[in-house]
N, C-alpha and C positions, 0 to 999 in steps of 0.2 A: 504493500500500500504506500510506501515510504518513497520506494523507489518509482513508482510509476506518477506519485504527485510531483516528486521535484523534475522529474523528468518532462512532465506537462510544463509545470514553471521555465524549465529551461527553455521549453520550445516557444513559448511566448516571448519571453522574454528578447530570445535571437530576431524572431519577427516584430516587435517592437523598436529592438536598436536598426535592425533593416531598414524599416520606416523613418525612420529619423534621420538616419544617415542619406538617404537618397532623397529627402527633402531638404535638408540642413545643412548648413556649414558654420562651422563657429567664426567669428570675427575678431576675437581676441584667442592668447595663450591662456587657460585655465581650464579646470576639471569639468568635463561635461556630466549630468548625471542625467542618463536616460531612466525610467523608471516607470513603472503599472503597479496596478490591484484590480484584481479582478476577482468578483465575488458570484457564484452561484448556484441558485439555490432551485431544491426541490421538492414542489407542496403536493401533498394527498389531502382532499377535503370531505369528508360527510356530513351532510345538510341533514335537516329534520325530516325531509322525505328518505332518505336511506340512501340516496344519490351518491356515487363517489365520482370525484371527478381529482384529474392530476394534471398537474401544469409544473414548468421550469422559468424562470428567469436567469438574467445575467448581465449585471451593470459593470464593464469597466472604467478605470480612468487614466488615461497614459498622458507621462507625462514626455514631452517633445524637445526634447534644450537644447538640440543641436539648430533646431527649426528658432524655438526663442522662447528663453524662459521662461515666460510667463504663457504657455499655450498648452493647452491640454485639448486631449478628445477622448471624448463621451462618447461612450457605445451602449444604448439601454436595449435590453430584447428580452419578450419573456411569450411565454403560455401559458398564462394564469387561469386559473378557474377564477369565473366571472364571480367578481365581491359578491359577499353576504350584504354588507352593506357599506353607506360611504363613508369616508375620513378625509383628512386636511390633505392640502395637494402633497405631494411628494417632491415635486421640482416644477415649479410656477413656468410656465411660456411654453415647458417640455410636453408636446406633444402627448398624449398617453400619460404622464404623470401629473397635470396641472389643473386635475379637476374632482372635487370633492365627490362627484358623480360620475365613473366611466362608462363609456354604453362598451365601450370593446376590451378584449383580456391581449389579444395578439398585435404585438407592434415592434417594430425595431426602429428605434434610432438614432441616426451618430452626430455631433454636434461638435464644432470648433470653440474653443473658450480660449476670449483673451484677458487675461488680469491687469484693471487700469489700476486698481489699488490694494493692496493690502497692510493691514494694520492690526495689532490687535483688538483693536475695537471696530473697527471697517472692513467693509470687502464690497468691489464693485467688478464685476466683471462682464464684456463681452459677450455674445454667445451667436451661432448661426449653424443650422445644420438641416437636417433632413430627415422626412418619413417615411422610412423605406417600404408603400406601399406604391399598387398602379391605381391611378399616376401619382408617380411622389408627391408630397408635401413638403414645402420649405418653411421655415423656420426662421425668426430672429429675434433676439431680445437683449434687454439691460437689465443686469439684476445689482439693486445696493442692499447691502445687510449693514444693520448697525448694533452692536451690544453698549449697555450702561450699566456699570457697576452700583447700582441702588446702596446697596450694604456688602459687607462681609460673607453674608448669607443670601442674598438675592439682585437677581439681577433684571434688567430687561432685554430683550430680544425688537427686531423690527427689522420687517424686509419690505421693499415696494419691486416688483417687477413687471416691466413694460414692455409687448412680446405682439408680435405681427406673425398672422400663420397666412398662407396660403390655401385655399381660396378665401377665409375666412374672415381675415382683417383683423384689428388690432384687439387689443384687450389689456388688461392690468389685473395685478393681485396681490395684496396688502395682504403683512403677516405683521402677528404682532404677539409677542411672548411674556410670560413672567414664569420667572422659576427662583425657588426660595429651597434653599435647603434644610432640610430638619434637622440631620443630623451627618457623620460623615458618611452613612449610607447610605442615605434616603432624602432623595428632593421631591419636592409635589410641580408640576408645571403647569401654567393654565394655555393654551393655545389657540388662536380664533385668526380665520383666514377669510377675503371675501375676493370673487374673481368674478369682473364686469366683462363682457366682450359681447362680440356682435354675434356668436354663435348661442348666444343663450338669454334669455329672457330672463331681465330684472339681473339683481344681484344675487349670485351662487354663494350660501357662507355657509361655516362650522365654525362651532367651537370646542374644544373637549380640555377635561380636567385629566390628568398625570399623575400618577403614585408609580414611584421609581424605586427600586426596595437592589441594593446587591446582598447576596445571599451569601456571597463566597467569591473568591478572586477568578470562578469559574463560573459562577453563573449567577442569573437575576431573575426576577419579576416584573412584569406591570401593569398595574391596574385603567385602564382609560374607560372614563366615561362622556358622549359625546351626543351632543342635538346639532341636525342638517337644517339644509330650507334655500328656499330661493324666494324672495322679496315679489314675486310674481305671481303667486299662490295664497290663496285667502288668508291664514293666520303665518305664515312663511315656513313653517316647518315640514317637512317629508321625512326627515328619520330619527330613530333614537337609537344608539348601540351602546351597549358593555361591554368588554372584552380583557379578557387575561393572558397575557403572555409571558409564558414560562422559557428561558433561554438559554442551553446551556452548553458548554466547551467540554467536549470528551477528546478520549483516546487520544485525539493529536490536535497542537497547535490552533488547526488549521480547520478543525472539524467543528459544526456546532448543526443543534437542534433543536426545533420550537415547538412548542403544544400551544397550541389560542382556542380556547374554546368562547365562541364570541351569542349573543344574543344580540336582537335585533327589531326594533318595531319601523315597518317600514308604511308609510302611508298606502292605504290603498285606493283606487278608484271612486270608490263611495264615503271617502273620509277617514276610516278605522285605522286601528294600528292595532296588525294582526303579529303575535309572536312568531319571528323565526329563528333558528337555532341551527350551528355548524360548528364542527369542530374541525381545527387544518394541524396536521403535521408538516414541517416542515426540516430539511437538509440543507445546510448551507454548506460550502466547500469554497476557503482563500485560498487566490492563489495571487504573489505581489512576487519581487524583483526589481532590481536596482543594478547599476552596471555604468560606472566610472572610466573616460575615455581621457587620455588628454588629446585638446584641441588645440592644431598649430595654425597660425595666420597667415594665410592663403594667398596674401595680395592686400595692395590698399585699398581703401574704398572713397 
């Protein structure tokens, strides 16, 4: 098992520096660091009707420094079994990730990220890429994060991101955070996201509350409880969920496994909020590498 993951590792990693190297060239003498993580994972789910359904995912992130430090590419792709129910976007302008409500599970796609700033308190970066479906969809946005040190104990969070899809036109999605820690274990977060565009009627939001519990230098808990809605709909709500997620690091580094056993009242047609219920397993599998070149100066420029 040992042998065939780093041997995966290796082989990404060689097509990573391949990539870099046939787009890049360094402009000064200093250490280049090519570098990935790549994360993937794989869920088995049974719902309250006795349905199982299995889907994979797989987010990388490479990083590009012979092309220029500050450029990553995003590769999102998965076969998800379609949500129980909805949550906060995952990555606001992203295609497939930037909407409290998805209608689709299958999507791939890859994304250029340039970083104007980074700070520990800031981060604005870049972004342009594609939806690998026919016919493609293209992509653009600007994403700022800001954190505020409140106290010792809590903080605040806030993101604005402003994001143009193809056919669809523009949109925006305001994040806004608080997380307070209890103890050195355990924080509580409150999170509430709202995303305007021309592909959706009214305002799309969530909020949900966080219990963050580590159990052990291997593994944790989390409690989330969460109300949906869109601004477009008589009282604005469509859903309610609970969900527990249990997460934990075995056998190797590199290995981890999740139980969510989640409940759900989702609006239906004639107003009700009828109980539904799924539980998902869940495999995830890192894999990351890093790979130090020196770069010598080519020429002036």
């Amino acid at each position: 098992m040992d042998a065939t993951h780093e041997l995966l590792q290796r082989g990404i990693l060689e097509q990573v520096i391949r990539l870099d190297n046939f787009f890049g060239h360094a402009k000064t003498e200093h250490q280049q660091k090519t570098r990935y993580s790549l994360r993937w994972s794989n869920s088995l789910r049974i719902n309250h009707r006795g349905n199982l359904q299995f889907g994979t995912s797989v987010r990388a992130n490479l990083v590009l420094s012979r092309i220029n430090d500050r450029l990553r590419l995003i590769v999102s792709g998965g076969d998800e079994p379609e949500p129980v129910a909805p949550g906060l976007p995952e990555d606001p302008g992203n295609p497939g990730f930037d909407r409290t409500s998805q209608t689709t599970t299958r999507l791939v796609n890859t994304e250029l990220r340039y970083g104007l700033l980074h700070t520990p308190s800031m981060d604005l970066f870049l972004g342009a890429g594609v939806r690998l479906i026919l016919p493609p969809e293209a992509f653009a946005r600007s994403s700022f994060k800001y954190k505020y040190n409140i106290s010792d104990v809590a903080l605040l969070r806030f993101g604005e991101t402003v994001f143009v899809k193809n056919p669809v036109g523009p949109g925006s999605t305001t994040e806004v955070e608080l997380e307070r820690s209890l103890n050195q274990k355990t924080f509580l977060r409150w999170a509430s996201a709202g995303t305007i565009s021309y592909e959706i009627e009214g305002l799309e939001w969530g909020t949900e509350i966080s219990l963050v519990r580590e159990l052990s230098t291997k593994s944790a808990i989390t409690a989330i409880g969460g109300v949906y809605g869109n601004t477009s709909i008589g009282d604005w709500v469509t859903n309610y969920r609970i969900l527990t997620r249990y997460r934990r690091n075995f056998l190797r580094s590199w290995l981890f496994y999740e139980i969510e056993p989640v409940v759900s009242w989702p609006r239906s047609a004639d107003g009700y909020f009828p109980t539904n219920f799924a539980m998902t397993f869940r495999l995830e599998m890192l894999f990351q590498g890093a790979a130090v070149g020196k770069a010598l100066k080519t020429g002036s420029q």
